[in-house]
N, C-alpha and C positions, 0 to 999 in steps of 0.2 A: 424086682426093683433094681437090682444091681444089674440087669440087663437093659434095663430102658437108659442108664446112665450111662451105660460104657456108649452107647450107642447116642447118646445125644453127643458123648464125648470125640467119641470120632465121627460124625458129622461135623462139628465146631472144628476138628482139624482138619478133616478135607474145604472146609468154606475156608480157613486161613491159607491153605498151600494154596489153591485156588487166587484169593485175592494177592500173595506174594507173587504171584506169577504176572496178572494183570499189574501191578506196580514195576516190575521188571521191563515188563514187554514198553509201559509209557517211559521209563526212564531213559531206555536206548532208543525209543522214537525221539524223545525231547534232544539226547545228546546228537542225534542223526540230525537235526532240525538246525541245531547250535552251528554245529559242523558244516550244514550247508549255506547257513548265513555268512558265517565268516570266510568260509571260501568264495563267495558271488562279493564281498564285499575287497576281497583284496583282489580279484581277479580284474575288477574295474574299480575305481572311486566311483564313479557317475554307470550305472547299468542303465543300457540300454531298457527302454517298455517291454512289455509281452511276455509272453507263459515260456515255461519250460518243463521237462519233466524224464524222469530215469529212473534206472533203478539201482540198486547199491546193496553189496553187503556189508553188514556193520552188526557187531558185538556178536559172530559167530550165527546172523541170521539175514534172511534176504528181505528189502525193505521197496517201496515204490513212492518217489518223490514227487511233487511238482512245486515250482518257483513261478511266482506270478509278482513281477516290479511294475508298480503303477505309479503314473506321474500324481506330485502333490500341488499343493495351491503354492506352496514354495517352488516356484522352477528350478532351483540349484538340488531338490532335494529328491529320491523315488524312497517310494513303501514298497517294503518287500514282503512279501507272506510265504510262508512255506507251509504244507503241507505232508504228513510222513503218513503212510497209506502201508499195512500187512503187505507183503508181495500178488496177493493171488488174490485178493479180499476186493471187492465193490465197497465194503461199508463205510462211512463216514471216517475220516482221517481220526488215526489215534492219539495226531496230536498237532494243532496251529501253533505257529511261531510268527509274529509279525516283527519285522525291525525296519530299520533304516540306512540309505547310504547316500552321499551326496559330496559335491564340493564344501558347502559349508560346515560340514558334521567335521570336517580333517580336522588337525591341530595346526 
């Protein structure tokens, strides 16, 4: 009996370091994401349309971006999306960021 318990007990600790690590890995996606916004947003007020994409390291890990500015039904304004992608990985991005930049958005 007190073997089925130790044993469910370290299962339940390997599923926690587990999902600690997938909350790590989104967090520095998110902050990679942040990071890329605000930099596409001071480099221009008004960004040009069309994709882009690179790669970056960030929080001591290699990350692959892409930045896609789409024109809006507002002409002063573009949607920006980002995307933050494992380095090596095809799978779906581990984390979307959309924001905004425009002449009217200034102060």
């Amino acid at each position: 009996m007190l073997a089925l318990a130790l044993l469910a007990l370290t299962r339940t600790a390997a599923t926690q370091v587990q999902a600690f690590g997938d909350l790590r890995e989104r967090t520095l996606a998110g902050w990679l994401a942040a990071d890329l916004l605000a930099e596409t947003r001071l480099s221009s007020q008004f960004p040009a349309t069309g994709k882009s994409d690179g790669k970056r390291k960030f929080g001591g890990r290699d990350w692959r971006w892409e930045l896609n500015v789409e024109s809006t039904d507002v002409v002063t304004i573009r949607r920006l999306d980002v995307h933050i992608y494992e380095a090596a990985d095809k799978a779906p991005p581990i984390v979307e960021l959309v924001g905004s930049s425009g002449q009217d958005l200034q102060p």
